[in-house]
C-alpha positions as CSV (number, residue, x, y, z in Angstrom):
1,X,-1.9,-2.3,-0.9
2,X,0.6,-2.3,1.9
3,X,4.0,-3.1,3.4
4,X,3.2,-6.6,4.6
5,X,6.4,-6.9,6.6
6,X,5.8,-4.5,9.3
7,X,2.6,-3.7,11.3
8,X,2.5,-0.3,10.9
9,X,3.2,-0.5,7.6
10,X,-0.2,-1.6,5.4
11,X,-1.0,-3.4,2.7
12,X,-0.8,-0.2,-2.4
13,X,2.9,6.9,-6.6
14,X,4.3,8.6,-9.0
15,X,6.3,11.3,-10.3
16,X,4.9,14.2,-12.7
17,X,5.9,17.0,-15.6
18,X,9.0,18.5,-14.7
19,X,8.1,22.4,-15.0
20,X,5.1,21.5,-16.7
21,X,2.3,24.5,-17.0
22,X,0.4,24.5,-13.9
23,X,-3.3,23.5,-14.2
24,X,-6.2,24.7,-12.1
25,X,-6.1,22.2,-9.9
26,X,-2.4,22.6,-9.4
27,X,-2.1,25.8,-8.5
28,X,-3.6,25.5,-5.6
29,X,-0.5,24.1,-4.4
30,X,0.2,24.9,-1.1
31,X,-2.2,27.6,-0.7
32,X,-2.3,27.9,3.4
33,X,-0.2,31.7,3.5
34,X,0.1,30.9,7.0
35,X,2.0,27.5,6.9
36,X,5.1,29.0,6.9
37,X,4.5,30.6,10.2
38,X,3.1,27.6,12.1
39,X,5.5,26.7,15.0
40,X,5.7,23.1,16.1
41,X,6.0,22.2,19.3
42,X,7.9,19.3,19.4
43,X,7.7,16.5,22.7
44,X,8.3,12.8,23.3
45,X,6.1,11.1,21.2
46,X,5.3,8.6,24.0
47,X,7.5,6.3,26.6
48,X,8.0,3.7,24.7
49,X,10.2,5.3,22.4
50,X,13.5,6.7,22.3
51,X,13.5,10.4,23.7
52,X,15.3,11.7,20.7
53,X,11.9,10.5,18.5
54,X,9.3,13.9,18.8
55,X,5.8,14.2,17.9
56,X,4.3,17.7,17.4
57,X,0.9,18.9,15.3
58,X,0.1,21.2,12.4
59,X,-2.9,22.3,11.0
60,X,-3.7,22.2,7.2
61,X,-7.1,23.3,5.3
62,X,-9.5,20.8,4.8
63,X,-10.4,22.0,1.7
64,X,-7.3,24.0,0.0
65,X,-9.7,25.5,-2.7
66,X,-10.8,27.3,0.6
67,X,-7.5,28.0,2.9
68,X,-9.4,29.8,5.4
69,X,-12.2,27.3,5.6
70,X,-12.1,24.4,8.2
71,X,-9.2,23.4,9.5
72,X,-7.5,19.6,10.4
73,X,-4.6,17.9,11.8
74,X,-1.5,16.6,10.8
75,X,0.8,14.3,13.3
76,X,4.3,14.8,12.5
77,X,7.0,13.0,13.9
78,X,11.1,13.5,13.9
79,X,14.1,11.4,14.8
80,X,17.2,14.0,13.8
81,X,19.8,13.3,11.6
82,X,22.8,11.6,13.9
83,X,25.1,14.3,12.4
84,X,24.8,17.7,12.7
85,X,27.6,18.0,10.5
86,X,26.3,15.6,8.0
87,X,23.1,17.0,8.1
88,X,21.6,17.9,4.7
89,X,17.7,17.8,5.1
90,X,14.7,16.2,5.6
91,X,13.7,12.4,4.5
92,X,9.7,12.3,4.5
93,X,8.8,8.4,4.8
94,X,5.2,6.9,4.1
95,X,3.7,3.1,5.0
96,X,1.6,3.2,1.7
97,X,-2.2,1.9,1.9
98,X,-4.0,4.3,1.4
99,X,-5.1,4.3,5.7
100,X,-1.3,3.3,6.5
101,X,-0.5,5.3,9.4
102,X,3.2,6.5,9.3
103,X,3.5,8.4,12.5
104,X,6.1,5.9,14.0
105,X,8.1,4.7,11.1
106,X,11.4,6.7,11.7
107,X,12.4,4.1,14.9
108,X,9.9,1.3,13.2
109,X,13.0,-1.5,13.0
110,X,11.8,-2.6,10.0
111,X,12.6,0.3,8.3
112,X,15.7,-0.5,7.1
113,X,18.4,2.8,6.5
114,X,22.0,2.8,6.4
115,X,23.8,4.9,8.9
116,X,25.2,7.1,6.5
117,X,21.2,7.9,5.9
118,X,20.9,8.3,9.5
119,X,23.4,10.6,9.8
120,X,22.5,13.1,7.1
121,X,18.9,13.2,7.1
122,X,16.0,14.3,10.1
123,X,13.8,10.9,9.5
124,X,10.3,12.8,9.1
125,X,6.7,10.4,9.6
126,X,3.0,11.2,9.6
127,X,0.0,10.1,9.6
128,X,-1.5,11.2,6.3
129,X,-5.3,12.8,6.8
130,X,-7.8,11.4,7.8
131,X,-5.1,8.6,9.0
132,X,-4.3,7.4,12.2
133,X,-3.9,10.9,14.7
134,X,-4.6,13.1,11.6
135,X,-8.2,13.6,12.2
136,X,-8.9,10.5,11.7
137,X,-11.9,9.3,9.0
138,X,-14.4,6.9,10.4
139,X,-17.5,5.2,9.0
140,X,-19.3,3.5,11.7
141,X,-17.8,0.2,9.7
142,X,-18.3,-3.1,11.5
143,X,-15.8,-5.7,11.6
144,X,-17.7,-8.1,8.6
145,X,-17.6,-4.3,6.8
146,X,-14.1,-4.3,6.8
147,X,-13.6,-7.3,4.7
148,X,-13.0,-7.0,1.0
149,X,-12.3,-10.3,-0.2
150,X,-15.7,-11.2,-1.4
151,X,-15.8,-14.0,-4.3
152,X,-17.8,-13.6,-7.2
153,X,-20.9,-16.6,-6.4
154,X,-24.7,-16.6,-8.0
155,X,-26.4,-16.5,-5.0
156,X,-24.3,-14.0,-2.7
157,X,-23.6,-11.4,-5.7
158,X,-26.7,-9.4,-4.4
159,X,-25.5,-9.0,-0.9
160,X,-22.2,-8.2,-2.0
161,X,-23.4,-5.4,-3.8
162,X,-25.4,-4.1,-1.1
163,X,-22.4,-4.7,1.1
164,X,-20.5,-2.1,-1.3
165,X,-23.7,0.3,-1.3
166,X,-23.8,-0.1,2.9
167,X,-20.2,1.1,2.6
168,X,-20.4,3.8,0.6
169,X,-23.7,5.0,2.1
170,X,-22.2,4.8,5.6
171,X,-19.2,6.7,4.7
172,X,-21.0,9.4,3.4
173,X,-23.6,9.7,6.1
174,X,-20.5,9.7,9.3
175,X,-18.0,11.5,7.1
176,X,-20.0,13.9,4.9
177,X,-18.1,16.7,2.9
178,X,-14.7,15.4,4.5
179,X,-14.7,12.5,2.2
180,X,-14.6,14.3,-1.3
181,X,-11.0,16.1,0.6
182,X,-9.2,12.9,1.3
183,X,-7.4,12.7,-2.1
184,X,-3.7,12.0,-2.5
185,X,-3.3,15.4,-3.9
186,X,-4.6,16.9,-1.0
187,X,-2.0,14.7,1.4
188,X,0.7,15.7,-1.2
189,X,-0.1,19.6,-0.4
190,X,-0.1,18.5,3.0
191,X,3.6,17.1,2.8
192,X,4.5,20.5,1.0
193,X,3.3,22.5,4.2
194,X,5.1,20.0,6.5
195,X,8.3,21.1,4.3
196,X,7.7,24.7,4.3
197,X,7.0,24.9,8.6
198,X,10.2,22.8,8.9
199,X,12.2,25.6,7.1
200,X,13.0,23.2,4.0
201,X,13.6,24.4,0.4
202,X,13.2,20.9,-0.4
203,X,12.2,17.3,0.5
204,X,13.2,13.7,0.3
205,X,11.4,10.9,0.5
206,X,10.9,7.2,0.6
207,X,7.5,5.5,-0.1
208,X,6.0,2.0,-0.2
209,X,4.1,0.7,-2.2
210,X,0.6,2.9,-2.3
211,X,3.4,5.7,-1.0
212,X,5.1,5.4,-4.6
213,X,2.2,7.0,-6.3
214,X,1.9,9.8,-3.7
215,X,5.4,10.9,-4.1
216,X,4.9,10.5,-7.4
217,X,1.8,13.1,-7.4
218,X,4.3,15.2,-5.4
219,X,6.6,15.5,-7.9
220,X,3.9,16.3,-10.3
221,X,3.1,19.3,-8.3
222,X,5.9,20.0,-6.6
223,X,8.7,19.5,-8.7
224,X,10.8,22.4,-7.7
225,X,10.9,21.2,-3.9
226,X,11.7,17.7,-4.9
227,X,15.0,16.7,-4.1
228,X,15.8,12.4,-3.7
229,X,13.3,10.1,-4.0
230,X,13.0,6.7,-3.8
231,X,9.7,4.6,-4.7
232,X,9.6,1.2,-3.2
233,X,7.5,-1.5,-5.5
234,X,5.7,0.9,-7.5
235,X,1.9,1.1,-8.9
236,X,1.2,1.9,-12.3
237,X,-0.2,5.3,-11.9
238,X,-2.2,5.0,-15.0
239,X,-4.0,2.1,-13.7
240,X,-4.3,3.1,-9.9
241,X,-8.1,2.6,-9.0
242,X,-9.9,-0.6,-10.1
243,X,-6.7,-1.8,-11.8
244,X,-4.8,-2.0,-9.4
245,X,-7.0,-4.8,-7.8
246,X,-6.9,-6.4,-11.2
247,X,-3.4,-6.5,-11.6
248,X,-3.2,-8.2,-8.4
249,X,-5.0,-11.0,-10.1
250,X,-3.2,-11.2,-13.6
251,X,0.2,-11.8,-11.4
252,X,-1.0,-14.0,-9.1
253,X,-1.8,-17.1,-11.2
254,X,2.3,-16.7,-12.5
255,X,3.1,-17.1,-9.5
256,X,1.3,-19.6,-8.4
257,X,2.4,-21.5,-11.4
258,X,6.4,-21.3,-10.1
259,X,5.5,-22.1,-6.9
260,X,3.9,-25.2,-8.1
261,X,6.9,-26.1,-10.3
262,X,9.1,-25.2,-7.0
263,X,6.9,-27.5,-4.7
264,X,6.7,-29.9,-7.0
265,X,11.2,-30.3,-6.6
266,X,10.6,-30.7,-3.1
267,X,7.8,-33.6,-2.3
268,X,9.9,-35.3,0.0
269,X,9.9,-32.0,2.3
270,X,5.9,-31.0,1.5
271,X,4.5,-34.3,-0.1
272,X,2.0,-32.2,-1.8
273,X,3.2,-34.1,-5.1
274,X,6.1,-34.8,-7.4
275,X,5.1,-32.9,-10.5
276,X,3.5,-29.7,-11.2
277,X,0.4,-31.1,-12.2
278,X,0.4,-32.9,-9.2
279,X,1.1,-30.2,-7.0
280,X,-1.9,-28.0,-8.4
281,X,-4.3,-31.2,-8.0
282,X,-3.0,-31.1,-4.6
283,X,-4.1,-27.3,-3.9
284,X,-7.8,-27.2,-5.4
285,X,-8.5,-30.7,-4.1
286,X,-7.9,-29.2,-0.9
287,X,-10.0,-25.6,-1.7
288,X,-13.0,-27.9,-3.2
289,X,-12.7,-30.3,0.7
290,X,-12.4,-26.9,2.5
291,X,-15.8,-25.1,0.0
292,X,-17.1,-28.4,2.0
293,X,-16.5,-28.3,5.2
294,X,-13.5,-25.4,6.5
295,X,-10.3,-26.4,7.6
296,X,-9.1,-24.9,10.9
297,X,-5.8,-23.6,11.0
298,X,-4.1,-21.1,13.0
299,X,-7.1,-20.2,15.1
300,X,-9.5,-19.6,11.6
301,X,-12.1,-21.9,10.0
302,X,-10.9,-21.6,6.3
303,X,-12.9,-22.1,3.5
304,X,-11.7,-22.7,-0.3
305,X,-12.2,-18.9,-1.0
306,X,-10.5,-18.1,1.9
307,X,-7.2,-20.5,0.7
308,X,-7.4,-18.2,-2.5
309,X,-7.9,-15.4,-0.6
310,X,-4.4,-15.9,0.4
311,X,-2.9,-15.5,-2.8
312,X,-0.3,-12.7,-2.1
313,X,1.2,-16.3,-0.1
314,X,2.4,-17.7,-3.3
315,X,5.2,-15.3,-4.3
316,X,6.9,-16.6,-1.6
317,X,7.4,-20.0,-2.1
318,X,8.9,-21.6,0.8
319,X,6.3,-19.9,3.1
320,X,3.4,-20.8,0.5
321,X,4.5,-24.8,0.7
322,X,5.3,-24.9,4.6
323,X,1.5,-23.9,5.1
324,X,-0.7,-25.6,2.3
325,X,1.3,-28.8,3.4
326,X,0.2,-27.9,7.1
327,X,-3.3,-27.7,6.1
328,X,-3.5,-30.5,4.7
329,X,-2.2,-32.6,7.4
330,X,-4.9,-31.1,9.1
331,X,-7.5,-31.6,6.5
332,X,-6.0,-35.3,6.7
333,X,-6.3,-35.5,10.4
334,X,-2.8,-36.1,10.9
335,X,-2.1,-32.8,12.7
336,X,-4.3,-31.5,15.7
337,X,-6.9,-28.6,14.4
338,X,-6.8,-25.5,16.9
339,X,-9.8,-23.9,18.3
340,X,-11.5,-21.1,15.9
341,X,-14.3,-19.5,15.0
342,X,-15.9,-20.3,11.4
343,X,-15.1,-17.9,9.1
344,X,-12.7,-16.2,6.6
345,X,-9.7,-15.5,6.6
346,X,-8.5,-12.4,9.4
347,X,-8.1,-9.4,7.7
348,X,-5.4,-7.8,6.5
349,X,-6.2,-4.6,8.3
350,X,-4.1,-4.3,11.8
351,X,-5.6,-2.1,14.0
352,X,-4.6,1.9,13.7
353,X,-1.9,3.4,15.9
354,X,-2.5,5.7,18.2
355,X,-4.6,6.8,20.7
356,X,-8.3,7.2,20.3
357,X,-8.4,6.2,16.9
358,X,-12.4,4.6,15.7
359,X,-11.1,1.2,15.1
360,X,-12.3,1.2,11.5
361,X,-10.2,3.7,10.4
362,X,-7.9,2.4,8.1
363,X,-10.4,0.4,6.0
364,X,-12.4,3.8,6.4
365,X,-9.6,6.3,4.9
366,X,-8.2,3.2,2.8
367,X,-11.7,3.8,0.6
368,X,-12.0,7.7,1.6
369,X,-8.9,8.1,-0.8
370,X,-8.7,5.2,-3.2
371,X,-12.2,5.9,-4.0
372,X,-11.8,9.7,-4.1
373,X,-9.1,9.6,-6.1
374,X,-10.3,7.1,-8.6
375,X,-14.2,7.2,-8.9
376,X,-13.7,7.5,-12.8
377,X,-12.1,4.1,-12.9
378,X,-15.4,2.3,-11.2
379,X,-18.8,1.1,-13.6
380,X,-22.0,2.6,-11.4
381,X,-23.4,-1.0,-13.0
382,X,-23.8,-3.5,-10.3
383,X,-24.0,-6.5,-13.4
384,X,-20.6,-5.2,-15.0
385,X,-18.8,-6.4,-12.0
386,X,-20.6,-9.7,-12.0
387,X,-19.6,-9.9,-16.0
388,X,-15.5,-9.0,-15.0
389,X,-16.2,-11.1,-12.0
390,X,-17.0,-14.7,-14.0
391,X,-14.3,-13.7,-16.8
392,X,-11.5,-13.1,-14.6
393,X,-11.8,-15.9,-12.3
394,X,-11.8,-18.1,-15.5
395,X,-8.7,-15.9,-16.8
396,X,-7.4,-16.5,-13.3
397,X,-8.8,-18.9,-11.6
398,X,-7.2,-18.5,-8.0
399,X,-8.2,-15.0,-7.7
400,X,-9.6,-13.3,-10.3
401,X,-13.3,-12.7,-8.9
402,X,-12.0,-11.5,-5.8
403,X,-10.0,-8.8,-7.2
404,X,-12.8,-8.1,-10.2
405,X,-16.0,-8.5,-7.8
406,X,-17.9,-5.0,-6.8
407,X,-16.2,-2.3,-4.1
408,X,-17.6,0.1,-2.4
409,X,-16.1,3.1,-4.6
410,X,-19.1,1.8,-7.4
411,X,-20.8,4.0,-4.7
412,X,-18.7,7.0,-4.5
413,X,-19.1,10.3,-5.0
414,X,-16.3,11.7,-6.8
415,X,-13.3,14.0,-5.2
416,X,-12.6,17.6,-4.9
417,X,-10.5,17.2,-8.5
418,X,-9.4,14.9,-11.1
419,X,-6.8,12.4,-10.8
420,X,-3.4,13.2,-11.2
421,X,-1.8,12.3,-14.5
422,X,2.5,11.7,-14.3
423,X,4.6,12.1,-17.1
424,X,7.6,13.9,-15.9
425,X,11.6,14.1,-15.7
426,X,12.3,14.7,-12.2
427,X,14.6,12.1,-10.8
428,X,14.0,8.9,-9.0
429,X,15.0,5.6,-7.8
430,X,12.8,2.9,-8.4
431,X,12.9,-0.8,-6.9
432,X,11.1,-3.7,-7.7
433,X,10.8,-7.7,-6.7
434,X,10.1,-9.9,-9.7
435,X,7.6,-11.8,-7.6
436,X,5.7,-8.6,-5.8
437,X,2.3,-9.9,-5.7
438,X,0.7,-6.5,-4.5
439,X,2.3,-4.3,-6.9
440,X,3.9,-6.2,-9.8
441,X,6.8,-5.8,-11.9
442,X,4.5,-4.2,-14.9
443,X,3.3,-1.3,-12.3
444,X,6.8,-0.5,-11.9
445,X,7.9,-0.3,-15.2
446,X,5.2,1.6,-15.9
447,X,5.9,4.2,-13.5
448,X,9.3,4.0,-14.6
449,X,8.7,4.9,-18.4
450,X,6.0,7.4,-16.8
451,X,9.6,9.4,-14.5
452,X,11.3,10.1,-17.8
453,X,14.2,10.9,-14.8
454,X,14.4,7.9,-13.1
455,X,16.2,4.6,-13.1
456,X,14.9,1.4,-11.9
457,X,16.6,-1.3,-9.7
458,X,14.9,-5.2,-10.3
459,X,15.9,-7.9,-8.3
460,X,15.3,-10.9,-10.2
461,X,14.0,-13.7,-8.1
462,X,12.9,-11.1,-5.2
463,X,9.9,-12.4,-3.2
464,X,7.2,-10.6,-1.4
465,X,5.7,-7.0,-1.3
466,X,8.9,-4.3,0.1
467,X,12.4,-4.6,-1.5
468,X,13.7,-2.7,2.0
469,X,16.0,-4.2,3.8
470,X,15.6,-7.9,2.0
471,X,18.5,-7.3,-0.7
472,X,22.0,-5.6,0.2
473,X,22.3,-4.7,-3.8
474,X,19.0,-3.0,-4.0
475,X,19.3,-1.3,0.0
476,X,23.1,-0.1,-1.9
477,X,21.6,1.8,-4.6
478,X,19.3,3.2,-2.6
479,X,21.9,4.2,-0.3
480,X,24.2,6.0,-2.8
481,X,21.3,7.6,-4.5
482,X,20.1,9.4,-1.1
483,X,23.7,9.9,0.3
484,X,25.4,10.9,-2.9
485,X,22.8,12.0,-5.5
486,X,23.9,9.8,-7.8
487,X,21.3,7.8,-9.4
488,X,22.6,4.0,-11.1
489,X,24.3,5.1,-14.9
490,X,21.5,2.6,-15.9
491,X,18.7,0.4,-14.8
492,X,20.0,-2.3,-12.3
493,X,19.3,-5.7,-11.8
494,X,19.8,-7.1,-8.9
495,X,19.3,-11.1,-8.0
496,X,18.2,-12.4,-4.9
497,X,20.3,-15.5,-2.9
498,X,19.3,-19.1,-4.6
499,X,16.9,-20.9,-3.0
């Protein structure tokens, strides 16, 4: 999943035992001795930005089981805190994803921080590994092998399940033993060393979405060098993997039920009908003409499943109504079609930043880590997909086989270690939209009750994937918290304006 409001930032962390009793896979921790002593040699990340913003590169092992054993890259990136007087650390910020590059997010304008953030933290990005400038992953994936939104039918299940195999088998031929090293825990030890050869006792952080359960597995294994950290629409850590997707599904129909109802108080601005009822005739008489013949709109033939591909749409529902009602004035002829090319939906995958990057890399290091991390959480049985495919989309009819059809981690091979499992009581802030269609409010709460330390901040009526920067209540807590230390006495609710 990924920030949706910003290109660099992609569209899906957690927090662990406070003190707990380190297991093997643990204490590797950050087990490079020479990390410390790595010097970086900052420059002007490139002429487009601001000379203050610096770019340098450190090394990290591949495999930290092995620190003297191959060796990769990590692009780091700095914009120094304002005042020097006001300075009191580091604030490490991550896109989410998995693949989102982060390299540029401290002057990325959609990032929105206060100035009282500005002025007492160095604003720290990367790209995570594998990601972006950080020896980046690639598969050899084409362009059709980048799409993922692949609806359960009959008669295309067995090409979808070779697509998933193709996948899988590609990434393991062009990556080979990197793949099983791409894990979030690795990329956590990663932001450990990036704290110890900047001089830092300790680190704060704000991640999005996917970023919420990587500071989360930092403070699982780190929780010493944690200091203020604030996860932006949370995953449920306990169901990152394959229910993830699914939980993507389960929200969607809600949502697509109030933005009917909302539609439905408006026909003399949409005319897509004067009930509910009406309104949701409207919608799948217009996916069963487009299954017929696609509707071009915005430069893309859509087809039904490609309308329901767009289901993240309906959270916000203002945006959702302005462009079902434009496609079907085109559908109706009443509004010129553009030119297109037949096909699905484009892709939610921008293309990677920086320079000499394989273009398929984020789809590449998107499955490098998700599957990685979460192979457990993925049936090897091609026909149990098709089984949780048919039941969901009648569960949930508008996307439920997308999000329960096959992936390519069915074909994984599993990662260097286990998955991280959080239950903790280091502090946190946690915020959350009511309508997050990527990461819904469940995930949060349940990475909430999972940081025993933490306090969450809702804001009722909130739209879209990202509380940053859309809600001066929630951007306030988040403020004090990082500025002061002071977390909210108790969980928040915020409310978004009427609409």
């Amino acid at each position: 999943m990924r920030h949706t409001r910003m290109a660099s930032l992609m569209a899906v962390g957690a927090v662990a035992a406070f003190l707990s009793a380190p297991t093997p896979a643990t204490a590797l921790s950050t087990a490079d001795p020479t990390a410390a002593r790595q010097k970086l040699r900052w420059q002007r990340c490139d002429t487009d930005s601001p000379a203050a913003f610096q770019c340098a590169t450190l090394q990290v092992p591949l495999d930290y089981g092995d620190p003297g054993g191959k060796k990769i890259d990590i692009a780091v990136s700095r914009l120094k805190a304002s005042s020097a007087a006001e300075r009191r650390g580091v604030l490490l910020l991550n896109p989410g994803g998995p693949g989102g590059p982060g390299l540029n997010l401290p002057v990325d304008p959609v990032v929105s921080l206060s100035g009282k953030v500005r002025r007492q933290y160095d604003l720290i990005g990367f790209d995570p590994r594998g990601v972006g400038r950080s020896s980046p992953v690639s598969c050899g994936l084409t362009e059709g092998e980048q799409d993922l939104e692949r609806p359960y039918k009959a008669e295309t299940f067995a090409k979808d399940v070779e697509w998933a195999r193709t996948v899988a088998d590609k990434c393991r031929t062009e990556a080979g033993d990197t793949l099983r090293h791409l894990t979030t825990r690795n990329t956590a030890r990663d932001m450990d060393v990036i704290r110890a050869v900047l001089g830092e006792k300790k680190i704060s952080y704000l991640g999005f979405s996917y970023g919420t359960y990587l500071g989360a597995v930092y403070t699982q294994m780190f929780p010493r060098r944690t200091d203020r950290f604030v996860l932006d629409s949370a995953t449920d850590p306990a169901r990152y993997g394959r229910g993830m997707f699914q939980a993507m599904a389960e929200r969607a129909d809600p949502a697509f039920t109030r933005w009917t109802e909302w539609t439905a108080r408006r026909h003399t601005t949409y005319e897509l009908g004067t009930t509910p009822a009406e309104v949701r005739k409207a919608f799948w008489d217009l996916v069963a003409q487009a299954d017929r013949t696609p509707i071009a709109q915005g430069g893309t033939f859509f087809t039904g499943d490609a309308i329901r591909a767009q289901r993240a749409m309906f959270s916000r529902v203002e945006k959702a109504a302005t462009w079902v009602a434009e496609l079907k004035k085109t559908a109706e002829g009443r509004k010129p079609a553009p030119s297109g090319t037949p096909g699905q939906a484009p892709s939610s995958l921008p293309p990677a930043s920086g320079r000499d990057v394989p273009p398929d890399n984020e789809a590449a290091s998107a499955w490098a880590v998700l599957c990685a991390d979460t192979r457990t959480s993925w049936p090897s049985d091609p026909e149990q997909y098709r089984r949780d495919a048919i039941r969901d989309k009648a569960r949930y009819p508008l996307s439920g086989d997308l999000d329960s059809s096959i992936k390519p981690c069915a074909f994984w091979k599993p990662g260097s270690e286990p998955r991280t499992t959080v239950n903790n009581q280091v502090p946190a802030l946690i915020l959350q939209n009511e309508w997050d269609p990527a990461t819904p409010p469940a995930g949060g709460q349940a990475m909430h009750r999972a940081l025993r330390g933490s306090r969450m901040v809702t804001v009722a009526g909130g739209e879209g994937h990202i509380v940053n920067g859309t809600n001066s209540c929630a951007d306030m807590s988040a403020t004090v918290y990082l500025t002061t230390g002071r977390l909210p006495a108790q969980d928040l609710t915020c409310h978004a304006p009427a609409g």
